[in-house]
ZAKOL-267419 format. One record per residue (C-alpha): y, x, z negated. Coordinates in steps of 0.02 Angstrom, whole numbers, plus 32768, in hexadecimal, padded with zeros to 4 digits. Layout:
YXZ;...
END
This chain:
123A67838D41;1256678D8C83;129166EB8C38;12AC67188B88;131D66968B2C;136D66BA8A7A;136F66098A4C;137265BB8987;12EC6534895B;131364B58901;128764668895;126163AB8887;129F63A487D4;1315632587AA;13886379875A;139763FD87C1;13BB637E8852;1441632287D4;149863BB87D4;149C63DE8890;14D86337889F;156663388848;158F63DD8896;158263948941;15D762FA8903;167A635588E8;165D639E898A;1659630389E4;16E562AE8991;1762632B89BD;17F5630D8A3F;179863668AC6;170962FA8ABF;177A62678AB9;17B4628C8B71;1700625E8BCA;16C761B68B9B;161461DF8BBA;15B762258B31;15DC62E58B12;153A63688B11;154E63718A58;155262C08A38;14BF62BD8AC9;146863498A56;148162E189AD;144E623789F7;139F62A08A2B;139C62E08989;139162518933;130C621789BD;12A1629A8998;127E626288E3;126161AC8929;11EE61ED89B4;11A6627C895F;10E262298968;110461EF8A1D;114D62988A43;10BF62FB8A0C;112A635B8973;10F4637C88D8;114C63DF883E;10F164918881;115664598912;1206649F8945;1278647289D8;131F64CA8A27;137B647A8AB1;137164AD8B5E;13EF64458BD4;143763B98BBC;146263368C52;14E462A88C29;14F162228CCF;158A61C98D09;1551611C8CA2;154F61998C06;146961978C03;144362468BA9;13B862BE8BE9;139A634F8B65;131E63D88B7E;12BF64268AF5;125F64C38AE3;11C4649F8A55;117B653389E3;10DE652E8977;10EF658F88D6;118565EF892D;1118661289B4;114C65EC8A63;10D8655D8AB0;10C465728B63;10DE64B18BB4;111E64678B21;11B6644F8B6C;1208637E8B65;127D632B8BAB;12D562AC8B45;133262048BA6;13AE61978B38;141E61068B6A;14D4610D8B85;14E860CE8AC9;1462616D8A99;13C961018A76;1327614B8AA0;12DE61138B3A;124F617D8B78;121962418B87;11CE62B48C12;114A632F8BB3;10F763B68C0E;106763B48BA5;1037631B8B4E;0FA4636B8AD7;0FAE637A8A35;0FE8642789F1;0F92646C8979;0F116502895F;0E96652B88DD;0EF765D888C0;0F8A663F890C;0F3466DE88E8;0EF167308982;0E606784898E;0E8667DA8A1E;0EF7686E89F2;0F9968788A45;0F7F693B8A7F;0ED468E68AD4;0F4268688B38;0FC168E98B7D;0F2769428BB4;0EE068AD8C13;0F8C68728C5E;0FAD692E8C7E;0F0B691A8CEB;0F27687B8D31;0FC168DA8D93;0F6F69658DD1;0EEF68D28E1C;0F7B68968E6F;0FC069328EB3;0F25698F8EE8;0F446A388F41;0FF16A3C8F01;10356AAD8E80;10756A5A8DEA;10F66AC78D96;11326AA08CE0;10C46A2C8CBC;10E369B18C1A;1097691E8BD4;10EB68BC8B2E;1095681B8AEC;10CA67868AAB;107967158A5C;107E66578A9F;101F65AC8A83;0FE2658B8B2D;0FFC64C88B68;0FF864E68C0D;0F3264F68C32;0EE0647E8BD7;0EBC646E8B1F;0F4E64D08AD1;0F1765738A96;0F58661F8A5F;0F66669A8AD1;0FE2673D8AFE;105667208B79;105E67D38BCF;10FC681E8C4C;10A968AF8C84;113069178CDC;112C69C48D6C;11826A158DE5;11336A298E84;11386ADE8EF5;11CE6AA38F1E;12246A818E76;122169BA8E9F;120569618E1C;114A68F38E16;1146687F8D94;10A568048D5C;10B1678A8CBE;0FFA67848C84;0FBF66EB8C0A;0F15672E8B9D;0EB266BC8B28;0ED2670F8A8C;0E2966DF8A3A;0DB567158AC0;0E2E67908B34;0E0867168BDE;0E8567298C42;0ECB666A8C57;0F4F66728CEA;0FC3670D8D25;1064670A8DAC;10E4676B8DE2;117F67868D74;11F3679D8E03;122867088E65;124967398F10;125866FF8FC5;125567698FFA;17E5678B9013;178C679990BA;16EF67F290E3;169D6825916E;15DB67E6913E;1523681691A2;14FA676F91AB;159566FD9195;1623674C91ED;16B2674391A8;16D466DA9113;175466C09085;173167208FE8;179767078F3F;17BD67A48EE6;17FC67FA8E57;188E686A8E56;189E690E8DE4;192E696C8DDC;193969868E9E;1887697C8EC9;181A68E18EF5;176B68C18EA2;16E5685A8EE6;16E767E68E53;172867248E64;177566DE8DC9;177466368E07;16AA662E8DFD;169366838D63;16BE67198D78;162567218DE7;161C67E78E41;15CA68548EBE;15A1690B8E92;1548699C8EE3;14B769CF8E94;149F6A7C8EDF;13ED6A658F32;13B36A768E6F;133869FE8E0E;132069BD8D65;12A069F78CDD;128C695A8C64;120169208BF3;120D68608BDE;12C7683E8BC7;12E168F78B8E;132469818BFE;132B6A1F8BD6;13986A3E8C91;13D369C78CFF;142369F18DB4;14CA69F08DB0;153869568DE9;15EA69C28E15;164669408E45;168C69588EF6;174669828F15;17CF69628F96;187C69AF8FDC;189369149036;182368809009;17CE688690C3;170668C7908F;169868F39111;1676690A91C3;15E168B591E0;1576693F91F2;14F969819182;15616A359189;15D169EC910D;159569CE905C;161769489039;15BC68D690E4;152268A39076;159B68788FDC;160367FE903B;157367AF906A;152367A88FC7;15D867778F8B;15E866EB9003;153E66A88FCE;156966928F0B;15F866368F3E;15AB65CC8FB0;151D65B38F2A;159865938EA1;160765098F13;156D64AD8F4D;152C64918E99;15DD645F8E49;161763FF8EEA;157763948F02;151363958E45;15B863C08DD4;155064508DA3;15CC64DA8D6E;157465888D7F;14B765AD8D89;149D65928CCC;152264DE8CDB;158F654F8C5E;161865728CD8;15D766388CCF;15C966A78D55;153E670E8D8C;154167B08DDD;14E968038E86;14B268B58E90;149268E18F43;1439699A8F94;13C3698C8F0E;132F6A038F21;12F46A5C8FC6;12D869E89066;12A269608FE3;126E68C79027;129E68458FB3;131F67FB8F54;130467AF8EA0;136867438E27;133F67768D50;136F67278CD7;138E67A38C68;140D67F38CAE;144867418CFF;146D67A48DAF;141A67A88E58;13E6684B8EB1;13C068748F5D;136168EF8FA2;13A4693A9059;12FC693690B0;129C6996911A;12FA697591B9;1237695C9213;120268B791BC;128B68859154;135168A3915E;13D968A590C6;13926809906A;144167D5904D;1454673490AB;149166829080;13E866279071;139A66AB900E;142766BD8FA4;141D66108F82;135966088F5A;135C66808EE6;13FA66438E7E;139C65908E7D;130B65E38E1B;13B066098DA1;13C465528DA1;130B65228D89;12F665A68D06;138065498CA2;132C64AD8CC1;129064838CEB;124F652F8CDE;11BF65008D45;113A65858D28;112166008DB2;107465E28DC5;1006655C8E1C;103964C58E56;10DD64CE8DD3;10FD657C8E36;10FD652E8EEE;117764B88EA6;11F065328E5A;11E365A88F04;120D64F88F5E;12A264E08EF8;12DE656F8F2C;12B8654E8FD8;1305649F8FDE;13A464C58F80;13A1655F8FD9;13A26502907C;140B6496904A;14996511901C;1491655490C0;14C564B19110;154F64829089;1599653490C4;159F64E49178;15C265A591B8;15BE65B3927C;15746673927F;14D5662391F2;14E7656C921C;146F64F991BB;13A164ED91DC;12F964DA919D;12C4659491A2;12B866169110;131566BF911C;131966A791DC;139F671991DD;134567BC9185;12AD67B791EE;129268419266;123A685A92F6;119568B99284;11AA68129229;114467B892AB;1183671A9297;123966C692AE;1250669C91FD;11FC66A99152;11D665FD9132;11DF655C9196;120264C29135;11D2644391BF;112D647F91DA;11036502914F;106565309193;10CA659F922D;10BD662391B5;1003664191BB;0FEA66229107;1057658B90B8;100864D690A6;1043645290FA;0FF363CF9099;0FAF63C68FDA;0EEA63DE8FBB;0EA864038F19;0EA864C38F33;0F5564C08F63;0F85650B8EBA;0F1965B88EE1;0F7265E28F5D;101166658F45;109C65E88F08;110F66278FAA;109165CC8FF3;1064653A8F8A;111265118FAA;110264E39061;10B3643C9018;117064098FBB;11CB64619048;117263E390BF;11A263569052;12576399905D;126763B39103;121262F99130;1270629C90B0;131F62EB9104;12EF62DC91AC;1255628191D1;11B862B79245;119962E892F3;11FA633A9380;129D63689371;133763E9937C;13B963F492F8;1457647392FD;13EF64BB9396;133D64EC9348;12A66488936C;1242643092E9;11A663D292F6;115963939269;10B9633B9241;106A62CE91D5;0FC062DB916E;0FAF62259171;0FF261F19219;1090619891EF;113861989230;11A861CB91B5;127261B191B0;12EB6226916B;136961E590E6;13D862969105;13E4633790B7;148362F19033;13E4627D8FE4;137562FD8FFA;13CA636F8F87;140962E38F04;135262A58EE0;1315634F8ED0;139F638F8E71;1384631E8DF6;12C7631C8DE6;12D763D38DC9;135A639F8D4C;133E630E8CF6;126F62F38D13;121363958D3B;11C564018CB1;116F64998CA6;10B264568CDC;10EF63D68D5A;107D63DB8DF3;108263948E99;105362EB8E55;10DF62EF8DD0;117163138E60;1148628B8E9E;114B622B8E09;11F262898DD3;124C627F8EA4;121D61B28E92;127161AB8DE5;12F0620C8E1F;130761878EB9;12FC60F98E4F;139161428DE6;140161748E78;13EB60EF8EFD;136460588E97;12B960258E87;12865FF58F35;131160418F94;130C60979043;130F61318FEF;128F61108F76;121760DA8FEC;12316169905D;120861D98FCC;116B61A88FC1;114461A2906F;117162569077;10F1626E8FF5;106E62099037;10AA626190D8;106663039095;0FD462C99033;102A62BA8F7B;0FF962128F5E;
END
């Protein structure tokens, strides 16, 4: 998935930071900013300003250095979280990304870095040319897809500073991009040293999971829509204009964050504000559904984490749904800040439009404006976890009878060729034949849909506990690597710790070891040092071998 951000650096100069400032100085003194007596995001951004020319040594930044702001996080007590993006020489650096934390009164207090080495190279010339890394990353997808087809294929590099794997180094960071024989898109970021053309890590782009209306999945539930003139469209103003549209069974051709086509996203229309019939005969079925799960999305992060919108910008996204032919998957990018799902292929896989995957993949939204934890690795597991634990837990803040809350992963898309009754288990990851239950050290080779069984453990002990038991009617038993009993604080906990974490503590490079780290600050913050809920944290880890 293409993650292409137009974003301005701002150098470390002084008086380039006097003048941004006083800019946001105005800002924050005006009436608006009067009416919130916690600190405003652009008084949040200026009091990290000035802490970066404080902590510039401590931080790692020099003057070949440049910063942009990410996110920024302000808490109830008025404490100030602001994200930053680093470059090198206007080059992107791959895990320089910092988290800044300031008191209420906008002293510095501490910072999360992903990468704590120093950056800086001997050159920024590569000697690799970039025509020989869209040849290797070109490869490195047909690896991946061997025996299939690749239509269209394109490869674009970028040069990066790579933080991420060691010593920093230069290296091209690579989207290699196809269609398959069936027009689907396949997608596979490549990261080449650019001195000696090694290939230093590679991952897939695409993220994936996998009025009234009459849903598949659902049944019926309330939809807010727009009316023109005398027709109704599937689009709800009161959640940013958020919309469903039909995308014809076409696909998109795109190189990085440019497309040259894109499906189509016709927004669907109404006589009389009732959509659907439940079936897949009617197109407008699989857009309620996929309607239904934005909002549900959208209420569960505004109602329980005051986030407002995917991006915490009060803006909607978009769905496309009948993308491709019997494609089985559904994907949320960035650059077009919408999710698509494919209809399946009706053997393994069904229309991949229901709540809990709708709410995966718009929580990759939320970790790509966040942490932006890279999909690779360990890092990788933990973003696919994300997506399953926020996921999850939209599906229980929804509380819907016909897709009442549980533990399991697009249980309601599996078909019978499927072979199993869901496509993840969160109590017991390794019921899939492939995810890890517990950490080891090779736990970050494996695909990260199944590194992620390791967090998804965590979750599902931390909110419930271990052993035997039945919940909303499904049977759970999970284990332990180390033996102990574990007690569940509840899912509400669950997803404030983690929530945060991914918010306020995670970076780009954190690993297995640094959740914990960043769920246990996280607990100390919410509920104290020492609480209940701290110390079931990290039993939960120590539960699944992150100790």
């Amino acid at each position: 998935m293409s993650r292409t951000r137009h974003i301005r650096g701002s150098r470390l100069a002084t008086a380039g930071i006097a003048a941004t400032t006083a800019t946001l100085l105005a800002a924050a003194l005006s009436p608006a900013a009067q009416a919130d007596a916690r600190p405003t995001r652009a008084t949040a951004i200026e009091n990290a300003a000035s802490a970066l020319v404080a902590q510039a040594a401590n931080l790692g930044l020099t003057s070949a250095q440049g910063t942009s702001v990410k996110d920024v996080v302000v808490d109830k007590d008025g404490t100030q979280h602001v994200r930053y993006d680093r470059t090198y020489h206007q080059i992107p650096v791959l895990g320089g990304d910092f988290v800044v934390h300031l008191a209420p009164d906008g002293a510095y207090r501490s910072a999360n870095r992903a990468t704590k080495s120093a950056i800086s190279l001997p050159t920024v010339t590569p000697t690799v040319s970039a025509p020989k890394a869209a040849d290797l990353a070109a490869n490195a997808l047909r690896a991946v897809n061997l025996g299939e087809t690749l239509k269209k294929l394109t490869a674009k590099p970028q040069l990066v500073v790579d933080a991420l794997h060691g010593a920093p180094k230069l290296a091209w960071r690579t989207n290699a991009v196809a269609k398959d024989s069936l027009g689907n898109p396949v997608v596979r970021t490549v990261l080449t040293d650019a001195q000696t053309g090694a290939q230093i890590d590679a991952w897939d782009s695409i993220e994936t999971a996998t009025g009234d209306g009459k849903s598949l999945y659902g049944g019926t539930v309330p939809l807010e829509t727009t009316l023109s003139g005398s027709t109704y469209q599937l689009k709800d103003p009161t959640r940013g204009n958020t919309y469903t549209g039909d995308a014809a069974n076409k696909t998109d051709l795109c190189i990085l964050s440019i497309c040259f086509s894109r499906a189509p996203s016709t927004v669907f229309t109404d006589a009389d504000n009732h959509w659907g019939t439940g079936t897949t005969a009617d197109r407008a079925s699989a857009a309620v559904d996929a309607q239904y799960g934005t909002n549900e999305t959208w209420d569960y992060y505004k109602n329980v984490h005051g986030r407002t919108g995917i991006a915490g910008d009060g803006k909607g996204s978009y769905n496309r749904v009948h993308y491709g032919n019997n494609y089985n998957n559904a994907f949320w990018d960035d650059s077009c800040f919408c999710m698509t799902y494919g209809d399946g292929d009706g053997t393994t896989l069904g229309p991949l439009v229901a709540l809990d995957v709708a709410g995966h993949e718009m929580s990759h939204g939320v970790t790509s404006s966040t942490a932006g934890l890279t999909y690779s690795g360990e890092s990788g597991g933990l973003n696919e976890a994300t997506s399953d634990i926020l996921g999850t837990l939209v599906e229980w803040y929804a509380s819907n009878p016909s897709d009442p809350g549980d533990y399991l992963i697009g249980e309601k898309i599996v078909r019978s060729g499927f072979g199993a009754a869901a496509l993840r288990f969160m109590d017991k990851p390794s019921r899939d034949g492939n995810s890890a239950d517990y950490w080891s050290s090779s736990v970050g080779n494996l695909d990260v849909h199944y590194s992620s069984g390791v967090a998804n453990h965590f979750a599902y002990l931390l909110a419930e506990g271990s052993g035997a038991k039945t919940i909303n009617g499904v049977s759970y038993n999970s284990p332990t690597y180390n033996g102990s009993t574990v007690t569940g604080i509840g899912r509400d906990k669950l997803g404030k710790i983690w929530y945060r974490a991914l918010t306020v503590y995670m970076t780009s490079s954190t690993n297995y070891a640094g959740a914990r780290t960043a769920t246990l600050n996280a607990a100390k913050d919410l509920y104290g040092n020492g609480s209940t809920e701290y110390n079931a944290v990290a039993a939960a880890w120590s539960a699944v071998n992150v100790n």
